[in-house]
Residue, then its C-alpha position, 0 to 999 in steps of 0.5 A: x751904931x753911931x758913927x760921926x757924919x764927919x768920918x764917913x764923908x772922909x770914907x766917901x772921899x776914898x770909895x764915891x759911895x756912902x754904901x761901901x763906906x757903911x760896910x768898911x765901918x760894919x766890917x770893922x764892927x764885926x771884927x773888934x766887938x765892943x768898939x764904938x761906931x767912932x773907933x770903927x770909923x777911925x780903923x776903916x779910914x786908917x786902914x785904907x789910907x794904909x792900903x791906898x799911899 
């Protein structure tokens, strides 16, 4: 899956691990078949801004 370096190191910022940020997006993934890597991305950072203020 192609997911723009941009969103992850904005996912980073939130978990201090590339590792974690790369399985929030394949959660996603795995829960919305046939969204793009830049969807997924977008989802998993809205869904910790969401949870987090």
């Amino acid at each position: 899956m192609d997911v723009p370096t941009a969103l992850l190191l904005k996912l980073d910022r939130y978990t201090y691990d590339r590792e974690i940020s790369n399985r929030l997006v394949l959660k996603v993934a795995n829960n919305n078949p046939g969204k793009d890597g830049h969807w997924c991305a977008e989802k998993a950072l809205w869904d910790i801004e969401r949870d987090r203020y």
